[in-house]
Structures are given as C-alpha cells and as structure tokens.
N, C-alpha and C positions, 0 to 999 in steps of 0.2 A: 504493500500500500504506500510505504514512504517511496520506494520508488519510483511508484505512478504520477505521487505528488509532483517530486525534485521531478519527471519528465517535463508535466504541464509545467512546471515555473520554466521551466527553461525552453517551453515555446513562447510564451509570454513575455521572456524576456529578449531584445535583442543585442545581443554583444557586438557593439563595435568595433572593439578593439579584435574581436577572434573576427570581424569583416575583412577588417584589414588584415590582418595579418594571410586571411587567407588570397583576397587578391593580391593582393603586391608578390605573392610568386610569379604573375604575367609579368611584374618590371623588372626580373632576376636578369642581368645581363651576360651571368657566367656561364659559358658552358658549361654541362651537364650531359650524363651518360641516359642516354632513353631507356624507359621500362618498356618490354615487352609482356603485353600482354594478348587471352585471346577472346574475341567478342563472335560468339556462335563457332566457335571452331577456329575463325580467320581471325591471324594474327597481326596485332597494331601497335605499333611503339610511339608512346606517348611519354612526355615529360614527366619527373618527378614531384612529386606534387598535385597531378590532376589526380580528376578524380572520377569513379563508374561513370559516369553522366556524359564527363568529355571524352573518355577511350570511346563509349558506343557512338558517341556524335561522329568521330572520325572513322569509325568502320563505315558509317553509311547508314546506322541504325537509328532508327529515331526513337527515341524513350519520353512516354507521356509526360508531364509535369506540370503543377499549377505554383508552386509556391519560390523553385527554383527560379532567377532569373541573374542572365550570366555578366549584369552589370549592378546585382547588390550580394550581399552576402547570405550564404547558405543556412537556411532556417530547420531543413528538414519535416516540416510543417506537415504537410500532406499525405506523404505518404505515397503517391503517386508512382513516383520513380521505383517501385518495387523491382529489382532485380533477383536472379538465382546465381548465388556464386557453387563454384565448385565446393566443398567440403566445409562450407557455412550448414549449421544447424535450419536457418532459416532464408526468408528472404533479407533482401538488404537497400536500404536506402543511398541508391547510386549517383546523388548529388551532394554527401555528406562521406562518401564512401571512399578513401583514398586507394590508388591503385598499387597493387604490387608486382614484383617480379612472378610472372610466370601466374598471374591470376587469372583464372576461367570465368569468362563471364556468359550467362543463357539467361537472353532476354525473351524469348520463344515457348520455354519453358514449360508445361503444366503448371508448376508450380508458380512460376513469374504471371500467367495468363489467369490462374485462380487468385492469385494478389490483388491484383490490377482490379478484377470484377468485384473484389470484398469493399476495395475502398472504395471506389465508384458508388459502389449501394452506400457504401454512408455517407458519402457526400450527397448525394442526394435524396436522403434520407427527409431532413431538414429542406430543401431548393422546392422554392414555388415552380406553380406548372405554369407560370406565367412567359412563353417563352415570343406563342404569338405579340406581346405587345411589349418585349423587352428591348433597349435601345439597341443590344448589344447583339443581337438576331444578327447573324449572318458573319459575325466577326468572333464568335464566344466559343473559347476553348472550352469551355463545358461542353456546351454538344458537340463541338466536334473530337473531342476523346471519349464522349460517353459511346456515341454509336459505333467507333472505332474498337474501343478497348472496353466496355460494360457492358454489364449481360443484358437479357432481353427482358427481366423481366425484375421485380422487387418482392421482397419478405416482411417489408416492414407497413403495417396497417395502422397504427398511433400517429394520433396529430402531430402535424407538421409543427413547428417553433414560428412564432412571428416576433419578429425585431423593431424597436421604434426606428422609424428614418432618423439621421443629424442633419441638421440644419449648418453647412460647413461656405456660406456663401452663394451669390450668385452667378458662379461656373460652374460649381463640383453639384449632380445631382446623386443624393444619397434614397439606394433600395436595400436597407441592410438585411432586409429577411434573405436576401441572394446573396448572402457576404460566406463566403468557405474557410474564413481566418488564413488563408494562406499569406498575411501580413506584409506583402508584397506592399502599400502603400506605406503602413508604417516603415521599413526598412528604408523607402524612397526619400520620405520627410524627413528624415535621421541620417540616412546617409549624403542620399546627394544635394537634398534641398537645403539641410542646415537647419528646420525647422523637427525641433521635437514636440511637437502639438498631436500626433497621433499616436495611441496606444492600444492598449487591449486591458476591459476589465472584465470580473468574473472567471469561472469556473468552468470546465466541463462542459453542461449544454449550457451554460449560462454566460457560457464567454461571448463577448460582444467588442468590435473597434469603432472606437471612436475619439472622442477631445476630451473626456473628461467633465471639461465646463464649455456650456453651445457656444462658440465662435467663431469669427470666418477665418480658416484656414489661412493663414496670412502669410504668403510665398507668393513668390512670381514667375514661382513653375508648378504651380498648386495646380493645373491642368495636365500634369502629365502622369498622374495618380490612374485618371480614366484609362491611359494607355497600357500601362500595367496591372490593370484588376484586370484579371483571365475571367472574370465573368459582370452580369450589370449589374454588378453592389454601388459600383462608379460609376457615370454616367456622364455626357457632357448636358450640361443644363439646357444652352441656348439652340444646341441641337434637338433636344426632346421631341419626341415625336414629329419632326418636319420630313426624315428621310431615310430609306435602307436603302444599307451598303450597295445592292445590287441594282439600284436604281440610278446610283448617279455614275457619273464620266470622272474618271479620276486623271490629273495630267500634272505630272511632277513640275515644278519651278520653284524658285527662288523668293526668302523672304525679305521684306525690305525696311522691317517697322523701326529696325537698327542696323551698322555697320558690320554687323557679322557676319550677316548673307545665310543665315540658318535653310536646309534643305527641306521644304516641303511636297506635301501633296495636296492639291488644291480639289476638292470635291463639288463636282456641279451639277444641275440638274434644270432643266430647262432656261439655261440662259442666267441660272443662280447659284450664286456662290453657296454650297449650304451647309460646307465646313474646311477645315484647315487642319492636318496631321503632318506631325515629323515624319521625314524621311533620313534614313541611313546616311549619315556620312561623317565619317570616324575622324576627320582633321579640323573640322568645325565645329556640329552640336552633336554629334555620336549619335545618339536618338531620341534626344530632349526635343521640345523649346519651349520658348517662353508665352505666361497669358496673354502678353499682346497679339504674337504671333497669332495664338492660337484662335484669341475670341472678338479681335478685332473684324473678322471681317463683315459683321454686319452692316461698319462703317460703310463699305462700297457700295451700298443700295439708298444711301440718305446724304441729300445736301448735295445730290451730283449736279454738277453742269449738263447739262444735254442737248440744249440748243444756244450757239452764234447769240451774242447779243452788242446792243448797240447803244450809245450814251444819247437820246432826243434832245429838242430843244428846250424839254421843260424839267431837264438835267434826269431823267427816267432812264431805268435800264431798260429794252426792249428786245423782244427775240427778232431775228433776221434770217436771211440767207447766207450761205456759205459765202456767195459772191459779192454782197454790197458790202461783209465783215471785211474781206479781203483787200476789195476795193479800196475799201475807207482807209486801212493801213497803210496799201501800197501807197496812196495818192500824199500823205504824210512823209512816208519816206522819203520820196523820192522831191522834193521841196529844197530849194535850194537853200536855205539856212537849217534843215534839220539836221541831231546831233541824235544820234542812235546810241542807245544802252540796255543792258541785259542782267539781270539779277536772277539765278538760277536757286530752286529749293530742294531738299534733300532728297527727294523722290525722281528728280530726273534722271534720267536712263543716259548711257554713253551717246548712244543716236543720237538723240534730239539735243545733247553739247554742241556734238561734234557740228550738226544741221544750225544752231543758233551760232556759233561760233564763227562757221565758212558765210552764214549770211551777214554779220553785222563787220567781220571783215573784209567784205565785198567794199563796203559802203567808209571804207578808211577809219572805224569805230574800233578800238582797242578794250573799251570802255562793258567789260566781259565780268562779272563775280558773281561769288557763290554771298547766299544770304549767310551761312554758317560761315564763323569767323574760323582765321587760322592766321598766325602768326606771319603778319605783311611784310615785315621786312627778313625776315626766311626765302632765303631761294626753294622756290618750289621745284625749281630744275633738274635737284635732286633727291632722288625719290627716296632716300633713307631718310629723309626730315620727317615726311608727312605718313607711315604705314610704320604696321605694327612688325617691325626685322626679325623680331624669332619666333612670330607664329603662334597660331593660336595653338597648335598640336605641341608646342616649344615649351609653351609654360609646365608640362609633364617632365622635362629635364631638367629643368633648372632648377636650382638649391637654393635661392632665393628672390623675393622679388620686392621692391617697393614701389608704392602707387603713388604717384602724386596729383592732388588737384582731382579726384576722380571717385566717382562712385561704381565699380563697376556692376554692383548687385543689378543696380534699376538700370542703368546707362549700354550692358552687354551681358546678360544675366546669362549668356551661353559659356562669357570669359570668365565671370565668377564662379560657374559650376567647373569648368576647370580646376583653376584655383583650389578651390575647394577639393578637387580629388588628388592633385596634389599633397596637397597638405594631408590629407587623411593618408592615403596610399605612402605616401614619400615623405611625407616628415620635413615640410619647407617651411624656411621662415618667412614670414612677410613682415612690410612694415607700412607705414601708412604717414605720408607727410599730406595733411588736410583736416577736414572736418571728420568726428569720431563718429562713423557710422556705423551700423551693424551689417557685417561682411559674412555673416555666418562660419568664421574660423576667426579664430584669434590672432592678433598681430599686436607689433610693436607702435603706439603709437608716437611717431615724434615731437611733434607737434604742428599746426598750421600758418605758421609763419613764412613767407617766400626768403625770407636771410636764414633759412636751414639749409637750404639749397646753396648760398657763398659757400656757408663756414662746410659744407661737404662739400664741394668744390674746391675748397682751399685746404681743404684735407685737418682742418681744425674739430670737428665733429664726432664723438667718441664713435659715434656708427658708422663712420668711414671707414675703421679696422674690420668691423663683419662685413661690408662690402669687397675688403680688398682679400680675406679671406674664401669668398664663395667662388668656388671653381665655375658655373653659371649662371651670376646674376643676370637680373630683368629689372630696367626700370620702366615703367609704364607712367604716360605723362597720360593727363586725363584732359581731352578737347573743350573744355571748359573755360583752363585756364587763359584760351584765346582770347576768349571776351574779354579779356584786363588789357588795360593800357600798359603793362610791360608783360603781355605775352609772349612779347618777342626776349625778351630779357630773359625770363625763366626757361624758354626753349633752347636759346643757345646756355646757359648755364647747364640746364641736366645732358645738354649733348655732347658737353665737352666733359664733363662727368663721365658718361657712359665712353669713352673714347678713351678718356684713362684709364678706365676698368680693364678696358678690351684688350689696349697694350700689353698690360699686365697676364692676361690669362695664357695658360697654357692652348687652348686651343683659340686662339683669338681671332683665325683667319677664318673659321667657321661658323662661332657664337658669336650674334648680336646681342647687342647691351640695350642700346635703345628703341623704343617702341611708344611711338604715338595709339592712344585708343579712341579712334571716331564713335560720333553714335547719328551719323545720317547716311544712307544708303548711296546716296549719288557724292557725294564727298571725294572719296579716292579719284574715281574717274576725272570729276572736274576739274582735279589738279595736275591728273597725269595729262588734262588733255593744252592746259594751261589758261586756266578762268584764277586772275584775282581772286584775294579772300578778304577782302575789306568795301564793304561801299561808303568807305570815305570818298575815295574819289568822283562816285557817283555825286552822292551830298554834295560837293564842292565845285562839282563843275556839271550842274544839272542839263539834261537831255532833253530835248523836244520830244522824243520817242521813247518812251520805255518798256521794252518788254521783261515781265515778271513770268518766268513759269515755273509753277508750283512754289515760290516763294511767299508761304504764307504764315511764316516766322514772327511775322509785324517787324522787321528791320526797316523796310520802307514805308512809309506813311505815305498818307495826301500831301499832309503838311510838311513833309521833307520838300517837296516839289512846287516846283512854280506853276503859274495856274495854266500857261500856254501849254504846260507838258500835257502829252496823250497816253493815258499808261494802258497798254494791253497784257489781258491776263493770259495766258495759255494754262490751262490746269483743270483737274478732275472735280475738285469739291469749290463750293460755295463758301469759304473757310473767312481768312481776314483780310486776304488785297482784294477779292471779285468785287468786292460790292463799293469798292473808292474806284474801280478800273473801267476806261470809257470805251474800252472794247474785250468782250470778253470770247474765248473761242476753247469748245470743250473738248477735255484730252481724256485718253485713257488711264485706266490704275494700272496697277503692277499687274492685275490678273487678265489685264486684257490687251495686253501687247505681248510680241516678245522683245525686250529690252535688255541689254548688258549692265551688270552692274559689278563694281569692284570693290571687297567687302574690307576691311580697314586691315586686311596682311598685304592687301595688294592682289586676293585671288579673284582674276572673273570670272563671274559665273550669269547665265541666261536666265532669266524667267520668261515664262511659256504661257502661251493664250489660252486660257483658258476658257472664258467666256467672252462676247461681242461687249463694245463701247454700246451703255446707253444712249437710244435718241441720236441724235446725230454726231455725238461725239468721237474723235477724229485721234488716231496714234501720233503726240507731239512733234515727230519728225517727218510727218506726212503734212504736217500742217504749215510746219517752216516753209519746207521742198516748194508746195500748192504757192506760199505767199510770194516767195521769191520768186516764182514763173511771173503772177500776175503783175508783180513791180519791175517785170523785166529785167532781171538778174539770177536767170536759173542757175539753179544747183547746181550739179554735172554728176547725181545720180537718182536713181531711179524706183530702185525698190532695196530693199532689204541687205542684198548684197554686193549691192555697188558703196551703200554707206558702209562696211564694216569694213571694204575694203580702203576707203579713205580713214576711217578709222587707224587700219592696220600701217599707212601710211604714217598718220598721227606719232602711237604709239604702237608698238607690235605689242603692247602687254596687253592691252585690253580685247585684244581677240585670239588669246592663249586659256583657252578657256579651262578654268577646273587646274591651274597650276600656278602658283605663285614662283614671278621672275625676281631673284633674288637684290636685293639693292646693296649699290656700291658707295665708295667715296666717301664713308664715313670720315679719313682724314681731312679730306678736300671740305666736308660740310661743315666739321669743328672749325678749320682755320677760318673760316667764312664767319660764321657766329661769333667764335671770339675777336672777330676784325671791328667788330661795335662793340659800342660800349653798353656792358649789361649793366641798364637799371631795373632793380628788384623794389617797389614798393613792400608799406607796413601791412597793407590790410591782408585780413587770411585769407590761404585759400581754399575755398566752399565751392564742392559742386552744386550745378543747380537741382539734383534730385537726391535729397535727403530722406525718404517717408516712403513706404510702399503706397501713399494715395499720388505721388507725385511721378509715379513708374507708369500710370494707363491711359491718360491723355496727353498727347503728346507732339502729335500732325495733326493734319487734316484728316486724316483717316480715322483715327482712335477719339478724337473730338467729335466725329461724328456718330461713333455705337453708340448706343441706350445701352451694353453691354458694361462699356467701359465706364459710363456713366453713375451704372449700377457700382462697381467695383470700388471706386471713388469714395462712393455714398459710404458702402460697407466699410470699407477700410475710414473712413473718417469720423462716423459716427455710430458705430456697428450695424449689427444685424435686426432687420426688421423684418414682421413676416412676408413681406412684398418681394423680398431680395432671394 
C-alpha cells in the first residue's frame, strides 16, 4: 500500500531537475560507444542513455503514447508505452525504460498487445462519449490509438466521473471530464513556459489538473498547452466550434506579428482564416509559438481596407476606382515642385521595399525610412550592426548571455523560450543590464543605467571578468534602445565590447558576440535593402508627397506635415495614418500574398497565400508597379519573378531563402563606431513592454482582434465570466 502511495506522489509530482538531467544527454558532445540492441528480432544501435521508446522509434516501430513527449520530461504517466522485454517479469514502460546492451525488445507481443488493450479500457473508463462534438475530432490521439491498439469492446458499467471545467482565460478552453492526467500541460508550464500555475490535486479517481486558485493562465505561450493535450481537455477557445480539421485548406507560411519569423500553418476555409498552428522548424521556434501568433488572426477580418478611397472637397474620405486613386497620385507626382517620401511599417514584405524604393528613386527622392527606429548614425552597410550574428539556434551554445535594453519575454517570446532551455538544459548564466522584469529564469541583474555599459567597456566593471571568462558569450542589444537620442552611442559602445570579447576567445573566427534583437517583421529586409531608420529627415525637410505603407506606429502625424502635403496610405487595416491620409489604396496581410521576409538572424523566409485580398484590395507591390505605369515611369518588372530577381540584384541574401548568410566586418564596424564620439545619457534603460497586458496589442493587426482585446482585459483586470 505504501508503495502505491510513494507511486501516485510521484506522478503528481514533477521533477525538474531528473527533466533535465535527462534531456541534456541530447547536448552530450562526447563521443560514445552505441548500445546495441534488438526491437522484434532487428537489431539497432542507439546511444547510451536513450531509452525503449527511442530504440523502437528508430527500428521503424511506432509505440502508442499519451503522456510521453520528446521535448519535456519523462513522466511515465500513462502507461501507454507498454512494452515486453526479454527476461522482464513483466511488461515495461518504454519511455522511462533505459536501454541496455544486448536488450530484446517485443512490441508485437501477446503480452505487449494484452497491455496496451488493459490500459486503453481504463483510460477510457472515465472519457465522455462526447467525440461527435469535440474540438479535437479529427486531430485526437485518443481515437486514433484506441481503434489502432484497444479492444472492441469494455467491462466497465459504473458511472462515468464528471470534472468541473477551469476557467484559465480567454484562449485556453477547458473540458476537464476528457483530461487523462497525462500532465503533458503541466510539465509544459514548468518546463518550457517558466510558469508554474498548473498542477495536479487529489487522489486516485479524484485526481484533477488544474490552478489551484481560478486565474488566467498568464504566459505568452499559454496557447501551446492545446497542442500538447493528446486529447480535448484543451481546446483553442476562439476556434470552438467554427471548424474540423478536415474541412479546411491548410498552407504553411510564415509568421510576422515579431522578428523571428516563427513557422506556421495557416488554416482556411472559405476564403477565412479560421486558425493559426506551429509548424516544425528546429533553428527558430522548434514547435512553439506564441499567443499573438497564434490568436491574433481574427485581426485580419476587422478594420480592413477594401476599397480605393479618396480625400473630397468637404475634407471626407470617399470610396473610388482603382483609376481616378491612381490618377490622382500620379498627376501629384509628377508636378514640377513635388518632393516624394516614403515611410515604411513593420509589416512590409521585401517586394513592395524593393517596388517603393526603384519608384521614389526614379523620381531623384532618396528620402526612403523605416517608421521603426535604429540607430542613424550606424552604417547600415554592414550587416553585423543590425541582425542577431549567433543565431537564434546559437543561444543553445553559448555559456553566457546579457541582455541589454530588452525584454525579450513579450518583445521575441520564441528567443526567451530558448533562453530558457538553455538555462534549464545547460546551466547558463545570464545577466540583465535594464528594467527588472520577469524572464522566467533567473539572472544577474546589473543594473539600468547606460554608464554600465562605459565602465564595461572600459573594463572597470567587476562583470567584465565573467564576461572575459565565458568561452561563448552573447550580448543581445534590445531595438528599443533606438528610440533614445544616444542610440547610436550605446550601439557603438556594446559593439566594441563585443569585438573585444571576440578577440579574446578561442574560437573567435566563428563565435559572434554581438547580436541586435528586432521585434518588426519587415525591419531586416528594409535595411538590407537600404531604407533610413530615422524620419528626422522627413520632419525636416517635409514632402509634397508622402507615401506611408503600413506605417501605423503614429511616428508621423498630420501635424508633423505641412498642409500642401498629400499623404497616401498603402496598407491593410484602418489603424492610425488611414484616416489623416488623403489617399488611401488597400493592400494585402501576410496571409494573403506571398511576401519575403527576413527574421532578425538575417534568415529569409516566404509567406504563402493563403487566402484572396478582401474587396478590392490589391498585393502592395502590384500597386507600386500599376502607379508607376500610370505616372509614366514603369517599373521594368512584371510579376513575381522578375521583382525577386531585382531583389537578388539588390541583395542576394534576401532571396536565399531558409539560410542565414553569415555577417562580416565586425572589425571594420567597431573602428566605425568608435570613430564618434559615444554619448551615453543618465536616464534608464526600459523596454517599452514591461507586463504581459503590454505583449497582445501591438500592430494593426492585434489592435484589431476582440481576441486580443479580451486578453488585455484578462491580464489587466482578471477574469470575468465573459472572458
């Protein structure tokens, strides 16, 4: 009896430290002699250390599982994985099972196949017959092992158990009577999320997961619970009941809502977006992302532009035709005292740069930036200023890291979860020169003064010796600190930092030191293609003509502008220039072109059409191309691939797609930086997203869910029953 007890406490409980320890044998870099073993007769040599689970994965054998998942630690939970080993009394749980030399494994079994069918019946013992109206219909590893591996029929006639639902927010929809405790979510929230809000109370039939006390699950990957519950305990909320799996078109692309370029699948079903899932890709987000990604896209159906519109005489926005929009522009432009300028927003795709760029330099306009600041007196010429040099898959090698000026929870919550498995896995230090946020791993903090940054530079700083100690530091400057008027000061400061580090290391020709972290999707591209990062110059030497596309940051104003200026908008939503702008012309979102974007390593990657432009709205590089015909200054391409080819002209990085081209010249960029004279002002430095309510609106896009809206609400003022 006591040791049924010590069993249950010790599913109840989950050990992180025996998590870690058992992952980080995948980080073992030493060679090691393979165990040989055999899985149904056929012999496989696998590493020391794996375990029943991975030998039968690599025979080719596939072994049921609910509670195992091979990016948290082993619970043994279920019971699932039932194998027959050779000269085992019993069967054996082959994802807690380490392998040995010369061990037989029979997954085919009698005995392994009579396993499988015992625990089946009792998991489903308990499990509503609720499957016709369950979200997870069509995706749900419950049925699809029960008809695979359970028998045909049940023993058990006693009432079913019913569970209160939790109330965990307005993403996460909770059906606990379908919850199997395979504690797949809690391990999530604990391991990878950094949040330990979820547990397990009670007993026996009485065990239950949940929060303990009702509140909203407060993580910024609290959406990716639903992806790991193997059955509908978790649900996505704002999906509920709108659509099965097999109903909609699924088309992988790219996400944009931050600089990391996370891998999705975009799900659609008549012309509608009607959800958002990670997709694989191990040097990025592995198999996360985040709630923006995920629950944002409602945005794309509210506050869209759809038709052409036009400023009247009695200062009224009005709808129009493609042609008189057109007209109206070109007949501006081409005037002989007009002065053309271009303000780009984080959403603009490499195309429609490249398209704005070859048109306003037709017209002898240099007068080209991005609304997102970045340090103006920076040579952008060289690409190790502005991209993150060791990678987001890089932060896994490195021994230490400090952040400066940056949040990267809310700001790159794909880079924090790295981080994060770092530090849990590998044992790194971090340190933190800025505002004291919650990072979900512990760090050193310095403090948030920019003269931390001298005295470690000038090697006066007692944490200059653990820096000059770590065989691969990482400092990560956070794109915030642009906005201050000595941005440029504190950039060439930690780049000549990071250059002295480099000198220093053993492997210096290979390990990057410095590493900028963007958090706008179009950013990289606009630099690599060569757009300003300041609209001072705009401010200062205002334009007859100004085109905004998707810059709806609020950088520019009415009131920035003289009253003869004509601002046109190019962009998707309804946000904060459309409605000052005296021509407005409607562009597609990210889901409805395909568009190049370069994620803040420098890697590019495509997003893919999903669905058609509402109403008459028009792909932003289709709309350049159309203006410039009608002002008599075509383009000199055509379709799709005649621009990437000018693109590749440009830069050849930006249509290397799926590879990041490494950056040089770090010497050449330090002597550069330290050629001016760094001023470091007193005031601290505070990223601008301190609060998980300040992580979900944030564009136009996430400004426009009622999702997000929600989320806001909940994290601000908690939960009500509405949410």
């Amino acid at each position: 009896m006591l040791q049924a007890l010590q069993g249950v406490a010790r599913l109840r409980t989950i050990n992180t430290a025996a998590a870690a320890a058992t992952i980080s044998r995948s980080y073992s870099s030493a060679p090691q002699e393979l165990v040989e073993v055999f899985v149904n007769g056929k012999a496989v040599h696998v590493e020391p250390g794996s375990t029943a689970l991975q030998a039968c994965e690599l025979a080719g054998v596939q072994i049921p599982r609910f509670c195992y998942h091979e990016r948290l630690s082993v619970a043994g939970n279920c019971r699932m994985c039932l194998v027959e080993v050779e000269k085992a009394p019993k069967p054996q749980a082959s994802c807690a099972l380490p392998v040995m030399q010369g061990m037989s494994i029979l997954t085919e079994s009698e005995k392994s196949k009579k396993a499988r069918e015992g625990i089946m019946e009792f998991l489903l013992a308990n499990h509503p017959l609720d499957c016709p109206i369950c979200d997870q219909g069509g995706e749900c590893d419950l049925q699809d092992q029960s008809m695979m591996f359970g028998s045909d029929r049940s023993r058990f006639l006693e009432s079913k158990r019913a569970v209160e639902d939790k109330n965990m927010g307005p993403l996460v929809k909770t059906i606990m009577t379908r919850c199997i405790q395979c504690t797949r979510c809690v391990r999530f929230a604990d391991e990878i999320a950094g949040v330990d809000d979820l547990g397990t109370t009670g007993r026996g039939n009485d065990l239950q997961i949940g929060m303990y006390v009702e509140k909203m699950f407060k993580s910024e990957l609290s959406g990716n619970i639903i992806d790991v519950c193997p059955v509908g305990a978790l649900t996505s909320k704002p999906y509920s009941f709108t659509a099965r799996p097999w109903e909609t078109r699924k088309t992988e692309s790219i996400d944009v809502m931050d600089a990391v370029g996370s891998n999705i699948v975009v799900s659609t079903r008549s012309g509608d977006v009607m959800r958002v899932i990670p997709r694989l890709h191990e040097d990025i987000n592995e198999e996360w992302i985040s709630d923006k990604t995920r629950f944002a896209y409602d945005g794309l159906k509210r506050q869209r532009l759809t038709e052409p519109m036009i400023r009247d005489a009695h200062n009224n926005l009005q709808p129009c035709l493609w042609e008189d929009a057109l007209e109206a522009i070109a007949s501006k432009m081409n005037e002989s005292t007009a002065k053309l300028a271009g303000v780009v927003g984080g959403f603009a795709d490499a195309e429609s740069l490249v398209a704005l760029k070859d048109l306003l330099n037709g017209y002898n306009s240099e007068s080209l930036c991005t609304e997102n600041a970045f340090a103006s007196t920076v040579d952008n010429d060289l690409r190790s200023n502005y991209i993150m040099n060791s990678s987001i898959a890089g932060i896994e090698e490195s021994d230490l890291i400090l952040l400066i000026g940056t949040n990267p929870r809310y700001e790159a919550p794909m880079v924090n979860a790295r981080i994060r498995k770092a530090w849990v896995h590998n044992e790194i230090d971090v340190a933190v020169i800025g505002s004291k946020v919650d990072l979900t791993y512990t760090y050193d903090h310095i403090g948030d003064s920019p003269q931390l940054l001298k005295d470690l530079h000038n090697e006066k700083h007692p944490f200059y010796a653990k820096l000059q100690q770590a065989k691969k530091p990482m400092i990560i400057l956070g794109s915030d600190v642009f906005d201050r008027e000595d941005g440029a000061g504190i950039h060439a400061c930690v780049s000549s930092l990071a250059q002295n580090l480099r000198l220093n290391l053993e492997d210096g020709d290979n390990w990057k030191v410095f590493n900028v972290l963007h958090k706008h999707a179009g950013q990289v591209a606009a630099l690599d293609i060569g757009y300003k990062t300041s609209v001072q110059d705009i401010q200062e030497n205002p334009p007859t003509l100004l085109f905004l596309m998707g810059a709806d940051d609020g950088v520019i104003t009415r009131e920035n502008l003289p009253e003869n200026c004509c601002v046109v908008y190019i962009g998707s939503h309804g946000d904060v220039s459309a409605p000052f702008a005296d021509v407005i012309l409607p562009g597609a979102a990210y889901t409805e072109k395909s568009g190049t974007y370069v994620n803040t390593e420098g890697r590019a990657q495509l997003t893919q059409t999903a669905v058609s432009p509402p109403g008459n709205a028009r792909e932003d590089w289709k709309i350049i191309r159309a203006l410039s015909e009608v002002a008599g200054r075509t383009l000199q391409y055509d379709d799709i691939n005649e621009i990437r080819m000018r693109m590749t002209e440009i830069s050849p990085t930006l249509t290397r797609y799926n590879y990041i081209e490494s950056a040089n010249y770090f010497k050449q960029a330090t002597a550069l930086a330290v050629a001016k004279d760094i001023q470091l002002y007193s005031d601290a430095l505070q990223p601008k997203q301190l609060a998980l309510a300040d992580f979900y609106m944030t564009d136009s896009i996430s400004r426009s869910s009622k999702t997000m809206a929600k989320c806001v609400r909940a994290a601000t003022d908690g939960l009500s029953p509405d949410l």
